[in-house]
N, C-alpha and C positions, 0 to 999 in steps of 0.2 A: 820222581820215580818212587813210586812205592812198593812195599813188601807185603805181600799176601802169603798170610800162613791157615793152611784148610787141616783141621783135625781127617783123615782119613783109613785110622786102623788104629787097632789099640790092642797088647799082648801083653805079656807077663814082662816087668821088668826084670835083669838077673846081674844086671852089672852098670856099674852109676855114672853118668854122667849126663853131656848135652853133646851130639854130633851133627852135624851139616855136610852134605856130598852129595852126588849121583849116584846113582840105584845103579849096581850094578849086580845081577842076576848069575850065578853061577851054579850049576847041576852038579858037574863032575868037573873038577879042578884039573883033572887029565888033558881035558878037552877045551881050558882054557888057551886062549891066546892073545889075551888083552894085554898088550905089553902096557900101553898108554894109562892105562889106569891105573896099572902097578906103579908107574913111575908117579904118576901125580900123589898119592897118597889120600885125596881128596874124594873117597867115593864108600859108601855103603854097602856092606855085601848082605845080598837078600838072597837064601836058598832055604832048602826045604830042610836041610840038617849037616852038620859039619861032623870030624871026623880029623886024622892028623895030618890027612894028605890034603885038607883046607889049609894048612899053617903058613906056607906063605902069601898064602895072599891075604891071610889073615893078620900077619905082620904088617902090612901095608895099606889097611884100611881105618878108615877113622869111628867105622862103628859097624853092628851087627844086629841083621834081622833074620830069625829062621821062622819054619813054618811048625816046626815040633820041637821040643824039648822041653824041661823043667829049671829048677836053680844048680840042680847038679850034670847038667849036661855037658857036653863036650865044649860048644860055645860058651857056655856062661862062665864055665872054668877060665878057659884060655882067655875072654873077654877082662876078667877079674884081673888077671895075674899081667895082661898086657896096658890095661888102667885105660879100658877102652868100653863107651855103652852098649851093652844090648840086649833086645829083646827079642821074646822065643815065645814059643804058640801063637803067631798071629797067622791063625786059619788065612790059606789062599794065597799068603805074601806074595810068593813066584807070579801070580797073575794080576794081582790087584797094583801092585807098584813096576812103572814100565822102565825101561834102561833107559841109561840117561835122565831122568826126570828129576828135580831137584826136591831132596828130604830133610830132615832135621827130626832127630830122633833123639826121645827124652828116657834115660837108666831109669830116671826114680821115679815117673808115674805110669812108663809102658808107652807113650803115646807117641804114635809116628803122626807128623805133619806133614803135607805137601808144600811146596816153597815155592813161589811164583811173582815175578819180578812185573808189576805196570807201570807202564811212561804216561 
């Protein structure tokens, strides 16, 4: 079995590390109801911009991709202060990375990869 890792999008890094999980897509945190993924803790949240009413589900993810912001954004703060990677301005994110799909996203050079498992 081996590991395929495909460079497929590259943003501003704003908070440092290495994470791995599932793409999970969120709009409006209101209208979430992924209980399953909150519990696993194991997933990426990709949206177009965060806000405070993102905060728990932002407590419970391993890392963070929006479609806008800078180093003083909402995400990159709370990303900072919870010692979790993520990156901001990767044009498109919501459409280019699908739910469910497996990612690894890099704080220090911005670079999201796609993860894919062959037997």
């Amino acid at each position: 079995m081996s590991i395929i890792k495909k460079l497929i999008a590259k943003g501003i890094p704003t908070s440092t590390g290495i994470a791995k999980g599932k793409v999970l897509v969120v709009f409006d945190p209101y209208k979430f109801d992924n209980v399953e993924f909150l519990s696993s803790g194991n997933f990426i949240l990709v949206t177009t911009y965060t806000n405070p009413d993102f905060e728990m589900i932002m407590f419970k993810c391993s890392g963070f991709i929006s479609e806008k912001g800078g180093v003083t954004c909402h995400m990159s703060i709370v990303a900072r202060e919870l010692n979790k990677p993520a990156v901001v301005a990767v044009e498109g994110a919501t459409k280019i990375f699908k739910e469910n799909s497996e990612l690894e996203i890099n704080g220090y050079t911005g670079e999201i990869f796609e993860i894919k498992t062959e037997r």
